[in-house]
PDB file with one MODEL, atoms N, CA, C and O in Angstrom:
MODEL        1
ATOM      1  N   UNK A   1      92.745 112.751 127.342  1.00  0.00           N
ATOM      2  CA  UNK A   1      93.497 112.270 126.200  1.00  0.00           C
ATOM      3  C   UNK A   1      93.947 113.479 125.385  1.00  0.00           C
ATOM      4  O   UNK A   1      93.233 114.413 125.018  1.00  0.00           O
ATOM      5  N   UNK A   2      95.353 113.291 125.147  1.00  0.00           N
ATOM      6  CA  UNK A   2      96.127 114.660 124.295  1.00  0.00           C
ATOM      7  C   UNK A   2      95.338 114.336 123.042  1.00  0.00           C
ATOM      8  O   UNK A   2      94.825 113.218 122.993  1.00  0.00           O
ATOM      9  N   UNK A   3      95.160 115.241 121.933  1.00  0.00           N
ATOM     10  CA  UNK A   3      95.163 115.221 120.548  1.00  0.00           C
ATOM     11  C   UNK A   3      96.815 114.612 119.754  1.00  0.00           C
ATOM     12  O   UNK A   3      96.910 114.052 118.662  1.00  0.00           O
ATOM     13  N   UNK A   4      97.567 114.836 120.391  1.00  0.00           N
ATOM     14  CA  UNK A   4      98.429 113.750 119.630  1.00  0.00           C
ATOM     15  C   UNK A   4      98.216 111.972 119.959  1.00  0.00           C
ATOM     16  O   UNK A   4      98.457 111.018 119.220  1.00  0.00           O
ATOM     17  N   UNK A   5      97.730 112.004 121.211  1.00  0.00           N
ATOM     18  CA  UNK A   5      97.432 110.481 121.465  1.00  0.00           C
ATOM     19  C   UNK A   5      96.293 110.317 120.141  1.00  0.00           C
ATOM     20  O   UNK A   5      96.528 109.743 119.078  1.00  0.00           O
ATOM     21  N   UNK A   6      95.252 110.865 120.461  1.00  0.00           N
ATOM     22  CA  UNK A   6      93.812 110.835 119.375  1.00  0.00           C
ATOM     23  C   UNK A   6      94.444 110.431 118.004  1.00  0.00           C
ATOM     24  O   UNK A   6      94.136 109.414 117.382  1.00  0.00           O
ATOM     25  N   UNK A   7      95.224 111.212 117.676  1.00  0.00           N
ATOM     26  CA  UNK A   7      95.413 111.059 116.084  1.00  0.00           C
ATOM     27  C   UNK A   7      96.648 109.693 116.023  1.00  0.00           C
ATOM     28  O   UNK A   7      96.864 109.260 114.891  1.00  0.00           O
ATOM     29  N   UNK A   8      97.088 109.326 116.679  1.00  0.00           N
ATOM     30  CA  UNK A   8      97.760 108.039 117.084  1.00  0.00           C
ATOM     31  C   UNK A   8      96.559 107.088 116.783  1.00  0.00           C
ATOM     32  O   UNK A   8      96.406 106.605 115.661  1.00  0.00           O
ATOM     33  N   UNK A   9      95.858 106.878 117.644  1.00  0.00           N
ATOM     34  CA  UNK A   9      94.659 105.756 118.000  1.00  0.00           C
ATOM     35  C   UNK A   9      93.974 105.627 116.615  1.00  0.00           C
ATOM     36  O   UNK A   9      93.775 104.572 116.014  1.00  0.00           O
ATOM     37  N   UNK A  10      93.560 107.201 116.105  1.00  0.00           N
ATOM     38  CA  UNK A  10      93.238 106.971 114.760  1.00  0.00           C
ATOM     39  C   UNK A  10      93.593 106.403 114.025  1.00  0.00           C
ATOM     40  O   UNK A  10      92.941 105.454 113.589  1.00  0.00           O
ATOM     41  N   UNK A  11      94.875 106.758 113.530  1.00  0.00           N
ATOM     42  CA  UNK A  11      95.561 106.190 112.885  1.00  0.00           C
ATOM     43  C   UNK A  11      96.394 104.965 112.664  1.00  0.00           C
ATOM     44  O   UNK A  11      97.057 104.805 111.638  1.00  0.00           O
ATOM     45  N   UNK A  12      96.334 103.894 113.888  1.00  0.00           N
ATOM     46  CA  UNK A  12      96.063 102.582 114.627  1.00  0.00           C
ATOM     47  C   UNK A  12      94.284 102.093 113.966  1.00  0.00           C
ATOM     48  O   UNK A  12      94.221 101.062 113.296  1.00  0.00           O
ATOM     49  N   UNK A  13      93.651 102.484 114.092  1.00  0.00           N
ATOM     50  CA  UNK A  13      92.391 102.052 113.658  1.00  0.00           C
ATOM     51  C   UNK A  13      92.437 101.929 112.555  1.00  0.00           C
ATOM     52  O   UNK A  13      92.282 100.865 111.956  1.00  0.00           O
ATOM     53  N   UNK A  14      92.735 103.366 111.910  1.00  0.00           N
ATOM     54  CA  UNK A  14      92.550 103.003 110.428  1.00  0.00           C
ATOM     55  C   UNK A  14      93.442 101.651 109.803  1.00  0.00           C
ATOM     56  O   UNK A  14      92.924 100.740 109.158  1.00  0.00           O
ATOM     57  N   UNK A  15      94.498 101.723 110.058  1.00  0.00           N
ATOM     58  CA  UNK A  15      95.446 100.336 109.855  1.00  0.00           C
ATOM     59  C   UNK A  15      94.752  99.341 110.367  1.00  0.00           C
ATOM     60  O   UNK A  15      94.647  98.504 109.470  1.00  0.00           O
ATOM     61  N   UNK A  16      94.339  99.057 111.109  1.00  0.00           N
ATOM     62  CA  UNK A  16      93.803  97.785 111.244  1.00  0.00           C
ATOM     63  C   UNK A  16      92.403  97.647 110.438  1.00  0.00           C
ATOM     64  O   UNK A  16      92.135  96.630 109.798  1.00  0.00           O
ATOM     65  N   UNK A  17      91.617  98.656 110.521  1.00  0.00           N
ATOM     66  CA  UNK A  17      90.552  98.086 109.414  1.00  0.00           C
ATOM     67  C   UNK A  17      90.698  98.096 107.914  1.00  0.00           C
ATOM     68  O   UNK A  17      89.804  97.641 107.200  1.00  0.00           O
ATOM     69  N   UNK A  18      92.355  98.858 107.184  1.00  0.00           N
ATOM     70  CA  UNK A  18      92.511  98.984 106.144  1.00  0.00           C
ATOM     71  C   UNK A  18      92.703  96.862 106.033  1.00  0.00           C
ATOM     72  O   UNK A  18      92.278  96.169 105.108  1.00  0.00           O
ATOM     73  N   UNK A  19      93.462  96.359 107.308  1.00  0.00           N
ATOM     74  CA  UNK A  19      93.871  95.124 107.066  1.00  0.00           C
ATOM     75  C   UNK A  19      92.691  94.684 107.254  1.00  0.00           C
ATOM     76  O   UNK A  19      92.604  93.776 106.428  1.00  0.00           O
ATOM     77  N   UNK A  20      91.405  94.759 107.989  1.00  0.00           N
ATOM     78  CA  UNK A  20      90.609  93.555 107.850  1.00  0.00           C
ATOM     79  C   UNK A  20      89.579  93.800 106.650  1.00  0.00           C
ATOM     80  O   UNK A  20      88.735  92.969 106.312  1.00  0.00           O
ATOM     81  N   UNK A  21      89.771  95.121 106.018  1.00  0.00           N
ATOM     82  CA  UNK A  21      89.141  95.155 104.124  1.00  0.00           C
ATOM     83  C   UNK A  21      90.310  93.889 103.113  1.00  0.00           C
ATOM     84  O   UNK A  21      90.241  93.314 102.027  1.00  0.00           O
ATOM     85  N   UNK A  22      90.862  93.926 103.756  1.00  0.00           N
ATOM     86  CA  UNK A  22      91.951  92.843 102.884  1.00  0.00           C
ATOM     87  C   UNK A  22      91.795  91.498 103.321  1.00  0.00           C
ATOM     88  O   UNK A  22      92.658  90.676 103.010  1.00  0.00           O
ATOM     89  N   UNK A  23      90.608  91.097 104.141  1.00  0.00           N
ATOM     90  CA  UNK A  23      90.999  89.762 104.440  1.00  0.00           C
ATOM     91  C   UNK A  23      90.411  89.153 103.238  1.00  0.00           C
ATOM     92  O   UNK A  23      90.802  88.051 102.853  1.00  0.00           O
ATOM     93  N   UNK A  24      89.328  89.929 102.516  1.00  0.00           N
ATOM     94  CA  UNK A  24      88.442  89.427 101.137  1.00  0.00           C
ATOM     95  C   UNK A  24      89.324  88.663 100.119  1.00  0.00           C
ATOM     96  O   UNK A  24      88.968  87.730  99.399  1.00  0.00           O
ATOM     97  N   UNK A  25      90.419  89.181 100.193  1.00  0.00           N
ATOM     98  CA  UNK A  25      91.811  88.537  99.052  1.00  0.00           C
ATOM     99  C   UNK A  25      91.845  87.079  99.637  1.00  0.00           C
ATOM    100  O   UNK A  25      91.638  86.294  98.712  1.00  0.00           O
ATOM    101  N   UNK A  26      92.015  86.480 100.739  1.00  0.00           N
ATOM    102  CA  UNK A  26      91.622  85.228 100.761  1.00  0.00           C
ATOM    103  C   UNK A  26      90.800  83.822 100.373  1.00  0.00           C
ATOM    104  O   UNK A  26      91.077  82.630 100.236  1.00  0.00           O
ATOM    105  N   UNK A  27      89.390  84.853 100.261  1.00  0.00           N
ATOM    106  CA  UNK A  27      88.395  83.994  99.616  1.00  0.00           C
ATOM    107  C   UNK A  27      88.823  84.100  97.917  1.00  0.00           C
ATOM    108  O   UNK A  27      88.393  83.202  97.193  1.00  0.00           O
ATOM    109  N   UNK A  28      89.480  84.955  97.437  1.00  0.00           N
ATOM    110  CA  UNK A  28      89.812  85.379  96.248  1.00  0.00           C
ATOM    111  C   UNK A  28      90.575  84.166  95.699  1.00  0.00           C
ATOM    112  O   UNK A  28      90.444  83.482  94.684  1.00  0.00           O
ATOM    113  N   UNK A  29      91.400  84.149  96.714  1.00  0.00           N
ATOM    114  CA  UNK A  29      93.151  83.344  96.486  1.00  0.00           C
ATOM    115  C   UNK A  29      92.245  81.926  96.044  1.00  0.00           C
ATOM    116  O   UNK A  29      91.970  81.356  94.988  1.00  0.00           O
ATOM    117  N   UNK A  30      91.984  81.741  97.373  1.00  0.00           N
ATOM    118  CA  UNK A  30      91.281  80.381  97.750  1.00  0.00           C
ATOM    119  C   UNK A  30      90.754  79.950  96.201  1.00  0.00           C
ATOM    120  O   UNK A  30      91.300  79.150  95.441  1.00  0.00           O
ATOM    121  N   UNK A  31      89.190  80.939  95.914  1.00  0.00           N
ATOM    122  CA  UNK A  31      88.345  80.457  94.854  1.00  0.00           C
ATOM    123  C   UNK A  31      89.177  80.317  93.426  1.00  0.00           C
ATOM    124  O   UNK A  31      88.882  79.598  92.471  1.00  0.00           O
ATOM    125  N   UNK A  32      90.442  81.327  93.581  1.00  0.00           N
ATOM    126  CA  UNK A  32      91.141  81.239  92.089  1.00  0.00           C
ATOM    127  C   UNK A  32      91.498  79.587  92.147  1.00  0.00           C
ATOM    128  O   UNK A  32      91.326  78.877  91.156  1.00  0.00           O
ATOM    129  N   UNK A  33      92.174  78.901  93.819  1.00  0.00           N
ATOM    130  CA  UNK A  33      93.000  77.945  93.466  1.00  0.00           C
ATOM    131  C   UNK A  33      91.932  76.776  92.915  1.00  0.00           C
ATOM    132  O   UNK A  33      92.179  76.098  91.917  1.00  0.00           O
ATOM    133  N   UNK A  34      90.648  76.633  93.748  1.00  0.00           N
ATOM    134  CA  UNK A  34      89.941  76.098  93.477  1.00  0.00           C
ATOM    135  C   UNK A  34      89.570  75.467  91.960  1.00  0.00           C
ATOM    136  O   UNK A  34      89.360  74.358  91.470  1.00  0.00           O
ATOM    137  N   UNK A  35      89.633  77.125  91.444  1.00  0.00           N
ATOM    138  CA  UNK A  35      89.052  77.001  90.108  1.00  0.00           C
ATOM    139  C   UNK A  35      90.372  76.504  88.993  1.00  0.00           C
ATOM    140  O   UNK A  35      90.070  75.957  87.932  1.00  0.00           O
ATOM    141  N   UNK A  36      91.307  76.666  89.229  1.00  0.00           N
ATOM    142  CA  UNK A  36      92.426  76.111  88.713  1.00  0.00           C
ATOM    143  C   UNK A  36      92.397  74.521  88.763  1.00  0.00           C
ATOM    144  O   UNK A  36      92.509  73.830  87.750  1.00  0.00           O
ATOM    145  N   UNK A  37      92.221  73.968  90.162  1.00  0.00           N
ATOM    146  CA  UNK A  37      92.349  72.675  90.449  1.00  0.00           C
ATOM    147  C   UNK A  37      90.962  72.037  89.681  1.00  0.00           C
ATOM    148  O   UNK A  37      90.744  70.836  89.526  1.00  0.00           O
ATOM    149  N   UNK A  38      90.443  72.700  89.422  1.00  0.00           N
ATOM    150  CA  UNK A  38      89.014  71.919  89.025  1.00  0.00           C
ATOM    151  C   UNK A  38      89.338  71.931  87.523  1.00  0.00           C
ATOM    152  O   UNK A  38      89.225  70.867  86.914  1.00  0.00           O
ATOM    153  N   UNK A  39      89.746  73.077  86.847  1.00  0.00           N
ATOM    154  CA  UNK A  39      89.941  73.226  85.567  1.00  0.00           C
ATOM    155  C   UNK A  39      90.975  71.840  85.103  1.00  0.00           C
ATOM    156  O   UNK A  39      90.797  71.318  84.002  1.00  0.00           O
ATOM    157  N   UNK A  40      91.849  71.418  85.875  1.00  0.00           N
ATOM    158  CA  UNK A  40      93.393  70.757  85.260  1.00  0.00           C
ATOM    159  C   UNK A  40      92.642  69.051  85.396  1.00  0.00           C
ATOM    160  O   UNK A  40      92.592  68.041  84.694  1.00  0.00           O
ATOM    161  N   UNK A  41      92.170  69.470  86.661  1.00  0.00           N
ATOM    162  CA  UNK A  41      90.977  67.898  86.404  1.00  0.00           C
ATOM    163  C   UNK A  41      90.203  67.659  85.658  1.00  0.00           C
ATOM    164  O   UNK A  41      90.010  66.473  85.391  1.00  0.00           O
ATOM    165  N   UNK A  42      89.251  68.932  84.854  1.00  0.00           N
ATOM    166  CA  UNK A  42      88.781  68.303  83.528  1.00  0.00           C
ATOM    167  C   UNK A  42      89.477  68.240  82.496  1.00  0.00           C
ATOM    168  O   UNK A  42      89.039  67.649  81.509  1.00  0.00           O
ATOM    169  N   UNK A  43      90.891  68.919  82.491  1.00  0.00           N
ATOM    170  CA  UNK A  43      91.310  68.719  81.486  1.00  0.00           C
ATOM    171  C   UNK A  43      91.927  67.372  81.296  1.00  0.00           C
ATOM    172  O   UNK A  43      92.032  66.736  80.247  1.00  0.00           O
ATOM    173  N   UNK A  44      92.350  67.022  82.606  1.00  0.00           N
ATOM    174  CA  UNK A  44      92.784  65.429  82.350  1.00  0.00           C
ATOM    175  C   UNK A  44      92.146  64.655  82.043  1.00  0.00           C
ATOM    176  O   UNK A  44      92.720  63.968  81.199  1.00  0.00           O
ATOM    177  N   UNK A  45      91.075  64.282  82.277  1.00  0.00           N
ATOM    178  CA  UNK A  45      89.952  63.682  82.193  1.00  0.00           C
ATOM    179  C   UNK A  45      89.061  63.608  81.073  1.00  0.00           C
ATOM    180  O   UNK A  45      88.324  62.649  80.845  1.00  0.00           O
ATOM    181  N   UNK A  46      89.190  65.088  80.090  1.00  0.00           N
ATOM    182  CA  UNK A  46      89.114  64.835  78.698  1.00  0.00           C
ATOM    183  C   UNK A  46      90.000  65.797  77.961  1.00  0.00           C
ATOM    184  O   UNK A  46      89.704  66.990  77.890  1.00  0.00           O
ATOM    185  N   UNK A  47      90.593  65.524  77.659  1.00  0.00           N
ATOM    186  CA  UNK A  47      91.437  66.699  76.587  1.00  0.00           C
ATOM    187  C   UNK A  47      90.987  67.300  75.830  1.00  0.00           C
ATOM    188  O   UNK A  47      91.314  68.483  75.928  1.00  0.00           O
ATOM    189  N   UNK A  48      90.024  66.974  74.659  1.00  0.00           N
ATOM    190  CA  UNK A  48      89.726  66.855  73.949  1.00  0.00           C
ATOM    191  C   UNK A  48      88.604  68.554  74.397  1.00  0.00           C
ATOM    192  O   UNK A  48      88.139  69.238  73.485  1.00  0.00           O
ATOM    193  N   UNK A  49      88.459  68.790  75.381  1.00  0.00           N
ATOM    194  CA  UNK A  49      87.514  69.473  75.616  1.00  0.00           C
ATOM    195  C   UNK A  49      88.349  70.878  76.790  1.00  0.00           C
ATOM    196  O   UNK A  49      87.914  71.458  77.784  1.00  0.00           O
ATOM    197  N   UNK A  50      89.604  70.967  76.081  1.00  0.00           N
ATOM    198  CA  UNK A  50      91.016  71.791  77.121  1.00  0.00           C
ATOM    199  C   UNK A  50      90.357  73.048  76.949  1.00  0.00           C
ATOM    200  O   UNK A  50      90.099  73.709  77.955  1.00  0.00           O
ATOM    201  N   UNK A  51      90.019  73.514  75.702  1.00  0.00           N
ATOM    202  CA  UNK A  51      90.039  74.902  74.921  1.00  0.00           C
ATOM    203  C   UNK A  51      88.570  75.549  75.525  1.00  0.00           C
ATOM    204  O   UNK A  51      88.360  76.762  75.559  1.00  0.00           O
ATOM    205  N   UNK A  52      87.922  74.865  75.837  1.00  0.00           N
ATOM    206  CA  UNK A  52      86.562  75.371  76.583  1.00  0.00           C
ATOM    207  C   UNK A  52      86.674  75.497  77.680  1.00  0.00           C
ATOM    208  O   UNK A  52      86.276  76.614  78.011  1.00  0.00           O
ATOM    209  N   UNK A  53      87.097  74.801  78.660  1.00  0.00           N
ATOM    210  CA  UNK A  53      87.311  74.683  80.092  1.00  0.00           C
ATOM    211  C   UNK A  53      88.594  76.035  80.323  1.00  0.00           C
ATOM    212  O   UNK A  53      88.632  76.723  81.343  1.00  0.00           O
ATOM    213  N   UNK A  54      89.736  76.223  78.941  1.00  0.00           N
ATOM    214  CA  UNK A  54      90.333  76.522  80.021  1.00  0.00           C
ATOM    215  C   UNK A  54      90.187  78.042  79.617  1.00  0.00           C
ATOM    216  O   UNK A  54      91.088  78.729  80.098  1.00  0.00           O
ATOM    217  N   UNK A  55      89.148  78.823  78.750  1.00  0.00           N
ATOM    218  CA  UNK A  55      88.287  79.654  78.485  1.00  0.00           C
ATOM    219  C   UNK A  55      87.409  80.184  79.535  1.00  0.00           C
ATOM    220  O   UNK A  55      87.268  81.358  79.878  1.00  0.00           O
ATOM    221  N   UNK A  56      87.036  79.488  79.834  1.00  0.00           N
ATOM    222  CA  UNK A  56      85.857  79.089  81.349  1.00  0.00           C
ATOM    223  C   UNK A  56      86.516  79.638  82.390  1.00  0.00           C
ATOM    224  O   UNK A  56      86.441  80.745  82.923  1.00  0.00           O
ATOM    225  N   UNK A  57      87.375  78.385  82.650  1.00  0.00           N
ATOM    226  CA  UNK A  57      88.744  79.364  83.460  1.00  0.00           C
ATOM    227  C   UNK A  57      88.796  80.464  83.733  1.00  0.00           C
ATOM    228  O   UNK A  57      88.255  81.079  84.652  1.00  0.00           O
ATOM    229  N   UNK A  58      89.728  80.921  82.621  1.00  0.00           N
ATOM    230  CA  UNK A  58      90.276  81.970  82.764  1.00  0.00           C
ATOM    231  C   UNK A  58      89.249  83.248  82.989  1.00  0.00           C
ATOM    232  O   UNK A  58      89.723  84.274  83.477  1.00  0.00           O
ATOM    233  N   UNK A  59      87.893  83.199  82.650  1.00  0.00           N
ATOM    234  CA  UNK A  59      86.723  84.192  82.997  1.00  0.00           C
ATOM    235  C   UNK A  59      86.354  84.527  84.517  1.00  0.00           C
ATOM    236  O   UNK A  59      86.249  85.583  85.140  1.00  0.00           O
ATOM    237  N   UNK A  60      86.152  82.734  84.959  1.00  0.00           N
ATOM    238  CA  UNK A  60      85.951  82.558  86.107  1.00  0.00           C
ATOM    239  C   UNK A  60      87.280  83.310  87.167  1.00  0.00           C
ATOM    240  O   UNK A  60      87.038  83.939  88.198  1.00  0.00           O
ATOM    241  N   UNK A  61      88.350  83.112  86.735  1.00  0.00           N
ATOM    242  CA  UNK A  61      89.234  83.839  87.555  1.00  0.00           C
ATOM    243  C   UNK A  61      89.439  84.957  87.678  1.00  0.00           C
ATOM    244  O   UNK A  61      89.814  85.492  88.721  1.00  0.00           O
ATOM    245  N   UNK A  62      89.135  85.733  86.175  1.00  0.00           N
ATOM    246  CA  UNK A  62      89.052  87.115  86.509  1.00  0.00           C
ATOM    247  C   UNK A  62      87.989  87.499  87.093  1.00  0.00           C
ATOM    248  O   UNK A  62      88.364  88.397  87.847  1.00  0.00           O
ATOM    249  N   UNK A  63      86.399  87.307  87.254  1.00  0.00           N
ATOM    250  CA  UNK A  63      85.548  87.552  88.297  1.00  0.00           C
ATOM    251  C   UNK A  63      85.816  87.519  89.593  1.00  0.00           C
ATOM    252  O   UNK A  63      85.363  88.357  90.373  1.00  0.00           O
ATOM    253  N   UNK A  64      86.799  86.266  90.047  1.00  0.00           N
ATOM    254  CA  UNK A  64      87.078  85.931  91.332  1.00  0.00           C
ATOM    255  C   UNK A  64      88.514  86.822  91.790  1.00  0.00           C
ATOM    256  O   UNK A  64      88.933  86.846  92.947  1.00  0.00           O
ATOM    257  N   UNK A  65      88.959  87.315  90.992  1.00  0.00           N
ATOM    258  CA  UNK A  65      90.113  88.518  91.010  1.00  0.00           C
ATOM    259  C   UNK A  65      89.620  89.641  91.040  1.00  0.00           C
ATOM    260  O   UNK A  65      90.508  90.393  91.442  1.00  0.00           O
ATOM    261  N   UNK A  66      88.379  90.403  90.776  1.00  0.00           N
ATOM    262  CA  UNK A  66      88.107  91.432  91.044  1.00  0.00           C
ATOM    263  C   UNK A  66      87.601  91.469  92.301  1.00  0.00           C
ATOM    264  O   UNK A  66      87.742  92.533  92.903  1.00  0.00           O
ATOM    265  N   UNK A  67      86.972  90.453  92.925  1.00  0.00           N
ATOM    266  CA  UNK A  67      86.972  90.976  94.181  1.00  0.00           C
ATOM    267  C   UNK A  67      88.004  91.268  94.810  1.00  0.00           C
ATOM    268  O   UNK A  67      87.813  92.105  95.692  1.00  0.00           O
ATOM    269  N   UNK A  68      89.509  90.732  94.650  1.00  0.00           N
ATOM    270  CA  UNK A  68      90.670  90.759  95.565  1.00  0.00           C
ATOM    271  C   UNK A  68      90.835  92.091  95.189  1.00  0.00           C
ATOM    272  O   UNK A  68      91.307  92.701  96.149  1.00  0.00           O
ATOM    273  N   UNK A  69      90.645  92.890  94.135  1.00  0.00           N
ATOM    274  CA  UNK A  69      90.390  94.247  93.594  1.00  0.00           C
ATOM    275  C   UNK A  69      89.985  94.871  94.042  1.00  0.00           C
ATOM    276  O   UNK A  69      90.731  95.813  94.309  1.00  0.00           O
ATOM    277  N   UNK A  70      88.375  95.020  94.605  1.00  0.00           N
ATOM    278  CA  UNK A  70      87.396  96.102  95.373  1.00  0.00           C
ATOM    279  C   UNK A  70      88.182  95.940  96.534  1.00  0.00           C
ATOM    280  O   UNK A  70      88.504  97.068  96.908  1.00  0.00           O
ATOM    281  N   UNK A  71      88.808  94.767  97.550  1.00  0.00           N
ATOM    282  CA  UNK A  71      88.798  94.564  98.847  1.00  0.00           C
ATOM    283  C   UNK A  71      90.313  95.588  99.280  1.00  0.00           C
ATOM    284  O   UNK A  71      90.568  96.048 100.392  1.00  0.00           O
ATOM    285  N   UNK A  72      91.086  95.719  98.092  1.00  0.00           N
ATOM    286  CA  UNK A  72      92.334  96.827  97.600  1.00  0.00           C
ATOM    287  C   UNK A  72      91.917  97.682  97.705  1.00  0.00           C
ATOM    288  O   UNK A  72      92.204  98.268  98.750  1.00  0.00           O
ATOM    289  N   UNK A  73      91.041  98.323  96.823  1.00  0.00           N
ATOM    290  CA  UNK A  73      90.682  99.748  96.707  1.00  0.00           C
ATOM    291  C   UNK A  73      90.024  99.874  98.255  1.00  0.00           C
ATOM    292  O   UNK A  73      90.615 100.720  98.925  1.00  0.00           O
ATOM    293  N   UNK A  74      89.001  99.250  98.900  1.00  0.00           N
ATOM    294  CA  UNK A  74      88.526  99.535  99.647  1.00  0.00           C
ATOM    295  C   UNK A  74      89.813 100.230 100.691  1.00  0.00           C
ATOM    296  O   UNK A  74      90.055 101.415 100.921  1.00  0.00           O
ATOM    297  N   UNK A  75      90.415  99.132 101.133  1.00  0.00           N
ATOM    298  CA  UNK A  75      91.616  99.401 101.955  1.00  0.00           C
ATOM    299  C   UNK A  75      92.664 100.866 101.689  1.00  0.00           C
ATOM    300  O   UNK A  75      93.321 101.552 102.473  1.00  0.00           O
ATOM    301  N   UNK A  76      92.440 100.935 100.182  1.00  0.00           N
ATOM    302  CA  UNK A  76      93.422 102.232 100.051  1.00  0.00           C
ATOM    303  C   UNK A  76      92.511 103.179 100.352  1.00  0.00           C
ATOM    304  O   UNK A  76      92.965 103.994 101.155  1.00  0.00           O
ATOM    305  N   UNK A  77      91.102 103.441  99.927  1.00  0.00           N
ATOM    306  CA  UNK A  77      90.584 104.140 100.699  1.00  0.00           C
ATOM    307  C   UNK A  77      90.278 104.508 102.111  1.00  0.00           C
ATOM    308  O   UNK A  77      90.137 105.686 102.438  1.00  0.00           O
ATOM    309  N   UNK A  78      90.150 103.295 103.143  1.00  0.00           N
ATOM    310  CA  UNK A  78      90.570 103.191 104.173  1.00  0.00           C
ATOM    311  C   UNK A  78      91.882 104.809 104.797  1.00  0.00           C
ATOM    312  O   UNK A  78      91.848 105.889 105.388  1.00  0.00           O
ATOM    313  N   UNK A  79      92.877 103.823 104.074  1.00  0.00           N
ATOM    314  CA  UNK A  79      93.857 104.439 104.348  1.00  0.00           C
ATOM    315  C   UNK A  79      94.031 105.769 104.420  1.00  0.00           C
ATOM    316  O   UNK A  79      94.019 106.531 105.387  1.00  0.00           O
ATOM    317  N   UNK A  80      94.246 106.009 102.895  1.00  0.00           N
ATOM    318  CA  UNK A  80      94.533 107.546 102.753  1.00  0.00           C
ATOM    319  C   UNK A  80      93.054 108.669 102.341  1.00  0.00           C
ATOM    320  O   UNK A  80      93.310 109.863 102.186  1.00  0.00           O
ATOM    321  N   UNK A  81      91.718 108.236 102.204  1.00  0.00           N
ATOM    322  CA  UNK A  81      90.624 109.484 102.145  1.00  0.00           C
ATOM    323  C   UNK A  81      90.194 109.376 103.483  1.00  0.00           C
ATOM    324  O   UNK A  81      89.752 110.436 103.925  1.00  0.00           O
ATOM    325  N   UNK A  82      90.185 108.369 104.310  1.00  0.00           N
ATOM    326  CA  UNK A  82      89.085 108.108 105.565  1.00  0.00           C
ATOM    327  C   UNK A  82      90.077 108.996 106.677  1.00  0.00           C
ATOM    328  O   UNK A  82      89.721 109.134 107.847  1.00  0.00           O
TER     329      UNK A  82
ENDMDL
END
């Protein structure tokens, strides 16, 4: 195997595991929609109680957004230090 093939293959690898550090954004997507759909159902269900839930919310989503965060960074590291 040439050293230009090598650094090919490498660099084929690294792309593909930069993409499977990104599959984490899925469970991300997913749990945000989740938590949305759950939020709009209590709010229908009592109004009266919007301003807490959708407080709740919005916490809960940014927790569930930072992972789609680390699973980014991971990947850019991937990429360009590895």
């Amino acid at each position: 195997m040439t050293p230009e093939v090598a650094t090919i293959i490498a660099g084929a690898v690294r792309a593909l595991a930069a993409g499977l550090a990104m599959l984490g954004t899925f469970g991300a997507g997913l749990g945000i929609g989740i938590l949305g759909w759950g939020a709009v159902q209590g709010i229908a269900r009592n109004p009266d109680a919007a301003g807490m839930i959708q407080t709740n919310m919005i916490l809960a989503i940014a927790f569930a957004e930072a992972v789609a965060i680390y699973a980014l960074v991971v990947a850019m590291l991937i990429l360009f230090v590895g």
